[in-house]
C-alpha positions in Angstrom: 36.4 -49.3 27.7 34.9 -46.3 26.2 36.2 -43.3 27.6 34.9 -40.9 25.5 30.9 -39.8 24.6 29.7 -36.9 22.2 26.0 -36.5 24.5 26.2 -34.7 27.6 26.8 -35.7 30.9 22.9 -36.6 32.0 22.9 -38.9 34.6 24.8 -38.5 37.9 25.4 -42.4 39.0 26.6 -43.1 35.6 30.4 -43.5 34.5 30.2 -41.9 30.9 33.1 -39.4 30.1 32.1 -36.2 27.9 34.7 -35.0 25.6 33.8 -31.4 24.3 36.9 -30.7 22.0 37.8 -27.3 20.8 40.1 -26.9 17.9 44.4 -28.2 18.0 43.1 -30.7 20.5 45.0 -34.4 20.6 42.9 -37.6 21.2 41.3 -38.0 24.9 42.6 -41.4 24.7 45.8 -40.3 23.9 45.5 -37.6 26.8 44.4 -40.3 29.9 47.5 -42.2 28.6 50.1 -39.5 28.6 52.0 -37.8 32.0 50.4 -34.4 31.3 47.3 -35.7 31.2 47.6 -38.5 33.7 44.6 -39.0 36.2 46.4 -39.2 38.6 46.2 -41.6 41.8 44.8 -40.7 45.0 48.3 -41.2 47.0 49.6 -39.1 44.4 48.1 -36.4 44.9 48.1 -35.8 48.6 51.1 -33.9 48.4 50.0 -31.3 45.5 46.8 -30.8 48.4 48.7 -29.7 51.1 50.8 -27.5 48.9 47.3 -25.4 48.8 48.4 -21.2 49.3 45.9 -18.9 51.0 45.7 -15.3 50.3 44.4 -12.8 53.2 40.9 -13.6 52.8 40.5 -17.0 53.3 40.6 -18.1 49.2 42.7 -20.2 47.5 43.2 -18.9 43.7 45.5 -21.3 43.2 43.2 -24.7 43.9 39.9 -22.8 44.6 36.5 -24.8 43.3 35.2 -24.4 40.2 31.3 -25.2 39.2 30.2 -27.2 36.1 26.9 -28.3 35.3 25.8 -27.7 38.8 28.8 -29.4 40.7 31.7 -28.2 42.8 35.1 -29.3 41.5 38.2 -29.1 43.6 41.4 -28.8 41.8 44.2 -31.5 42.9 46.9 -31.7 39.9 48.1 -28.9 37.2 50.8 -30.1 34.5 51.1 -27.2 32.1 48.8 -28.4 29.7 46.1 -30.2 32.3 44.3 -29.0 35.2 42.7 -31.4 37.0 39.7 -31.3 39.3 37.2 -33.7 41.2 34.2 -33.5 43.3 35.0 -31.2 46.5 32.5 -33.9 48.4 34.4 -36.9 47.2 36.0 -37.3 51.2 32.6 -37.7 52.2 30.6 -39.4 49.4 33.4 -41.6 47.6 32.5 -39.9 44.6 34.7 -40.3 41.4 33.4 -37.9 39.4 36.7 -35.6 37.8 37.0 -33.0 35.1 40.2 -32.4 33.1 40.9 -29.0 31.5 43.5 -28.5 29.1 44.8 -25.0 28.1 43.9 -25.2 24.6 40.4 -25.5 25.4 39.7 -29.6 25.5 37.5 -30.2 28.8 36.8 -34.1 29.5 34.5 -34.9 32.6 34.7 -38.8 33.6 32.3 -40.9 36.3 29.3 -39.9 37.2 28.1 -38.0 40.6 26.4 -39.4 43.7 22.9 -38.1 45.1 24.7 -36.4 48.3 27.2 -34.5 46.3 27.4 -30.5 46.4 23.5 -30.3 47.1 23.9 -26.6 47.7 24.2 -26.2 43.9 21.0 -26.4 41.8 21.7 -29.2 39.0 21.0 -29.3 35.5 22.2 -30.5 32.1 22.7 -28.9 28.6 24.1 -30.1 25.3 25.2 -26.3 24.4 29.1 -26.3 23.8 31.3 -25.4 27.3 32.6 -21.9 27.1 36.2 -21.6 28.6 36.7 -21.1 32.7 35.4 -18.0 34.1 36.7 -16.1 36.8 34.4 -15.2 39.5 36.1 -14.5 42.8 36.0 -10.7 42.6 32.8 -10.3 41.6 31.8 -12.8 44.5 33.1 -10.7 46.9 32.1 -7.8 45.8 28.5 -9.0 45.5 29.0 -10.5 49.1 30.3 -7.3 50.7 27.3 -5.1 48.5 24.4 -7.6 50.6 26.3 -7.3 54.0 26.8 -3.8 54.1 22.9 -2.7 52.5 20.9 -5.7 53.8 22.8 -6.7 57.3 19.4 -8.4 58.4 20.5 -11.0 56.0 21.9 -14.7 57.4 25.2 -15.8 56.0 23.1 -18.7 54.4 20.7 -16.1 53.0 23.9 -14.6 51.3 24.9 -18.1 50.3 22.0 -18.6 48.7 21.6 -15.2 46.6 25.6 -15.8 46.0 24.4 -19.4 44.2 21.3 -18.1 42.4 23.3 -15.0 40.7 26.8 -17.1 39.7 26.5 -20.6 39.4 23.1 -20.9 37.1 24.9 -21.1 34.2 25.5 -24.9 33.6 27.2 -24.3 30.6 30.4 -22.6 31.9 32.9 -23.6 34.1 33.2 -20.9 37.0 36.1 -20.5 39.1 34.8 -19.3 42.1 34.4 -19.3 45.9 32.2 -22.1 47.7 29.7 -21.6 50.4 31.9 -21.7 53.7 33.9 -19.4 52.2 31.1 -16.6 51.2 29.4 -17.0 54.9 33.1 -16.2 56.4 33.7 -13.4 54.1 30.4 -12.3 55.3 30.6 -12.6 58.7 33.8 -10.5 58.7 32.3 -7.7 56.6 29.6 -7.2 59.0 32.2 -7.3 61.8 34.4 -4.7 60.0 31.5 -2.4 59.1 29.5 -2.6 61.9 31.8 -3.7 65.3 30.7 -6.2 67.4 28.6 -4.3 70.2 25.0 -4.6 69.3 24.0 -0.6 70.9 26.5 0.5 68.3 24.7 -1.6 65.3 21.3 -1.0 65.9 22.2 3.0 65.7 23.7 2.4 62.4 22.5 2.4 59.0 20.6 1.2 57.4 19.3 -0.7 61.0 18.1 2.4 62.4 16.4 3.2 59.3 12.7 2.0 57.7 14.2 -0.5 55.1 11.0 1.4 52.1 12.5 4.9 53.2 15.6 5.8 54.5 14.8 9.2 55.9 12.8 7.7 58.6 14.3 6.1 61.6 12.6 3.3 63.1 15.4 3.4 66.2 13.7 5.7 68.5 15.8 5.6 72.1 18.8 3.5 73.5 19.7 4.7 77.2 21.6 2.5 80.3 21.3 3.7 83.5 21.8 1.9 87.4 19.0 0.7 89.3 20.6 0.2 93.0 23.7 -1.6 91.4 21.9 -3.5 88.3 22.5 -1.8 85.3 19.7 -1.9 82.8 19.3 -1.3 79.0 16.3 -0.1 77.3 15.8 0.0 73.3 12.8 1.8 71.9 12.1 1.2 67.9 8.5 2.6 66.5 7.5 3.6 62.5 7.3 7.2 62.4 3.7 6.3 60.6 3.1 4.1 63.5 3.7 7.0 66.4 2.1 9.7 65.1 -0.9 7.8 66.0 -0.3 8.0 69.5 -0.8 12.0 69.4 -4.4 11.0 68.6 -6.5 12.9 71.6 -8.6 11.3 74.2 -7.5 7.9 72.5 -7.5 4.0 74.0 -3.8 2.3 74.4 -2.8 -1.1 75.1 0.2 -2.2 77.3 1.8 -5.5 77.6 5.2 -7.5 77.8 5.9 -10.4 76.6 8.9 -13.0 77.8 9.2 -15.2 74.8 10.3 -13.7 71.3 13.8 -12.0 73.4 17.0 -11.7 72.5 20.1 -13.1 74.7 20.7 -10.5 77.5 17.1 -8.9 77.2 14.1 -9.5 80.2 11.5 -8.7 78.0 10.0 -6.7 75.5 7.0 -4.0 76.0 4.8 -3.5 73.1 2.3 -0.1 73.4 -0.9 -0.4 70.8 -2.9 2.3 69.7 -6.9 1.8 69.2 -7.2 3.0 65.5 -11.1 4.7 65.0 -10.4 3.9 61.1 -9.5 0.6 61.3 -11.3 -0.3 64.4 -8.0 -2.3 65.6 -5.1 -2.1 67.9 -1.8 -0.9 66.0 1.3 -1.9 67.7 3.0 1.4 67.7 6.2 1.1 70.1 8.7 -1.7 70.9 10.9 -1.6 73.5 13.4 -4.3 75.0 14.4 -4.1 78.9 16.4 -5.6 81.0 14.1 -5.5 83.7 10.3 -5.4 84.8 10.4 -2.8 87.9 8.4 0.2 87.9 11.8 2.6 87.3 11.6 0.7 84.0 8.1 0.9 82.8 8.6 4.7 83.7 11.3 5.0 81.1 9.9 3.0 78.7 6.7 5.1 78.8 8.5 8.4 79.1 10.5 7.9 76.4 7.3 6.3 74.0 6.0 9.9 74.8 9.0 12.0 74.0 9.2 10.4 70.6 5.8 11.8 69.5 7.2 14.9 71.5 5.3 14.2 74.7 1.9 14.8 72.9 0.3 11.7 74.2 -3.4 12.4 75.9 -4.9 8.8 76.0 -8.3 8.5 77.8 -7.9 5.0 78.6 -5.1 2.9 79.5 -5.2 -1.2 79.5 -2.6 -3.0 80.8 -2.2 -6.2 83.2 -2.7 -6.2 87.2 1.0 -6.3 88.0 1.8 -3.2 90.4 4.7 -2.0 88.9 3.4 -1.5 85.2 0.2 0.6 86.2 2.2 2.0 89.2 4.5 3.8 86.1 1.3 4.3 83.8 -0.2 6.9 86.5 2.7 8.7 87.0 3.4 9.1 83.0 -0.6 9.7 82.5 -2.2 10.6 85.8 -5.5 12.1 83.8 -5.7 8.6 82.4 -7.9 5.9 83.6 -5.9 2.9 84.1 -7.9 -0.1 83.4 -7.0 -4.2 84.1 -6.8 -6.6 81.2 -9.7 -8.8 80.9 -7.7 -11.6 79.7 -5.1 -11.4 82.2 -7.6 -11.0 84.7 -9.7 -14.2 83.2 -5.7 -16.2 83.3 -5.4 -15.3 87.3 -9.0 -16.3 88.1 -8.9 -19.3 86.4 -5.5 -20.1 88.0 -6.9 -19.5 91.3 -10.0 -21.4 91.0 -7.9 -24.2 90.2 -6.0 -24.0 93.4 -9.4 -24.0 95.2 -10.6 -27.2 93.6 -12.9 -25.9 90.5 -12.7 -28.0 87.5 -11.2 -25.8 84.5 -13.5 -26.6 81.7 -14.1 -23.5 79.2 -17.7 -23.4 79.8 -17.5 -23.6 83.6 -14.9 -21.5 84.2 -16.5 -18.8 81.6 -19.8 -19.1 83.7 -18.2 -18.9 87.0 -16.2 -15.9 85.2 -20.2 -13.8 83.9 -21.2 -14.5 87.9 -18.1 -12.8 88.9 -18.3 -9.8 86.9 -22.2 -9.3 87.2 
């Protein structure tokens, strides 16, 4: 049986060994034979596995992965010459692949991996000689730390996947590092150290309260909690500073709607105020604002507070929104020199609606016809 192969490891269902020697090292057959180089049965090994330490943050420096060539190893068996790894999926894919490190600098990689093994890792192959094992737990969590505390929009799979790119491209070194459930834990607790858990608190934070091109302007506008009878109700107000100045504009058109859909947990709904543009000849969506309600108390704030943060300099001439009594209720008290005026698409939805109750068939172009006779 040939244990030993001067190409590289190409092929991941095949059994070849690679032997990349380094100088004062023994035979590799010599090596498999020996105790300190033993490969060690899977019953005898079980024991060296739970002898695994932790240290405070969840790694194990002691038996943490390492990455070759694309693949997670997981150490199981350390003599003082041999270190010996294999596949960290081999529970769940049977796979034999194993590397054995020696101190002097003698790495021998036997069996080949399966297709479902460590796909988080990009594969590849080289011929280029194996540096020695490099250590890159601190500089993982460092880098991990540096994306949850600047970019806290980021998933913990995002940061997994930026982790991946930076460390583990380099197929021709073996990297001690720290796998992927272990970066999205250390991330999730840096975000909960940094930021708490209360969402109020981390939306006023930075950089979330900031516009991510320019920190110096705050895209949080407003966050206020106040008792309706004995409901309590949140309202958040974000806008870009760009974006509001445009409401100041005089004798302007403005556009008011909620939508129900695109919430987050423990939010009704969010408002959205657009601004008619004259340059553009569009509607900008200017102001965002999440409730917990839809009563006219809150339509009040949320349009108070859309005027105070352009420092109640809002004149618009015309004010579209839908039919439902408690939105333009709030718009005339905000804007009473305004001219409130119903949304033509909501007001097409609840015809249409109602001509269906009555029997009409709703085809487009019957329903549009009935719509013209109606509004000649």
């Amino acid at each position: 049986m040939e244990l030993l192969r001067s190409d590289s490891f190409s092929s991941q269902g095949s059994g070849d060994t690679e032997s990349l020697p380094s100088d004062g090292a023994s035979s590799a057959t010599d090596f498999l034979q020996t105790d300190g180089g033993r490969c060690a049965d899977e019953e005898e090994t079980k024991d060296a596995e739970h002898a695994e330490t932790t240290t405070g943050d969840g790694l194990m420096p002691s038996t943490g992965p390492v990455v070759y060539r694309g693949f997670f190893y997981a150490k199981y068996h350390e003599t003082g010459m041999t270190t010996n790894y294999r596949c960290s999926s081999h529970k769940s894919t049977k796979c034999k692949a194993k590397l054995y490190v020696r101190t002097e600098g003698t790495i021998i990689q036997k069996g080949g991996h399966k297709s479902g093994c460590n796909r988080d890792i990009v594969r590849g192959t080289s011929a280029d000689p194996v540096s020695n094992t490099t250590i890159l737990a601190a500089d993982i969590l460092e880098a991990i730390d540096e994306l949850a505390i600047f970019q806290p929009t980021l998933e913990p799979t995002e940061v997994w996947k930026i982790i991946r790119d930076k460390f583990y491209r380099n197929m021709n070194t073996i990297a001690s590092g720290i796998n992927k459930t272990q970066v999205q834990d250390r991330c999730y607790r840096t975000k909960l150290k940094n930021f708490g858990n209360d969402v109020f608190v981390k939306i006023k934070s930075e950089p979330l309260c900031s516009v991510r091109e320019n920190s110096d302007l705050k895209f949080f506008q407003y966050h206020g909690s106040y008792y309706e009878g004995d409901v309590l109700h949140h309202l958040v107000l974000w806008g870009h500073p760009a974006l509001l100045d445009r409401l100041s504009a005089r004798q302007t058109s403005i556009f008011v709607d909620g939508t129900f859909r695109s919430v987050p947990a423990n939010f009704y709904q969010i408002v959205i105020v657009m601004v008619y543009d004259a340059i553009s000849n569009l509607y900008i969506p200017s102001c965002y604002a999440l409730t917990t309600g839809k009563t006219t108390k809150v339509y009040d704030y949320v349009m108070y507070h859309t005027n105070a943060a352009v420092d109640f300099t809002m004149d618009p001439a015309y004010i579209s929104c839908d039919f439902e009594q408690a939105i333009t209720s709030a718009v005339k008290h905000q804007f009473p020199r305004s001219k409130v005026i119903g949304c033509l698409f909501h007001f097409n939805k609840h015809c249409g609606a109602r001509c269906s109750r009555r029997g009409f068939r709703r085809t487009k172009s019957g329903l549009r016809c009935k719509m013209e006779r109606l509004m000649s």
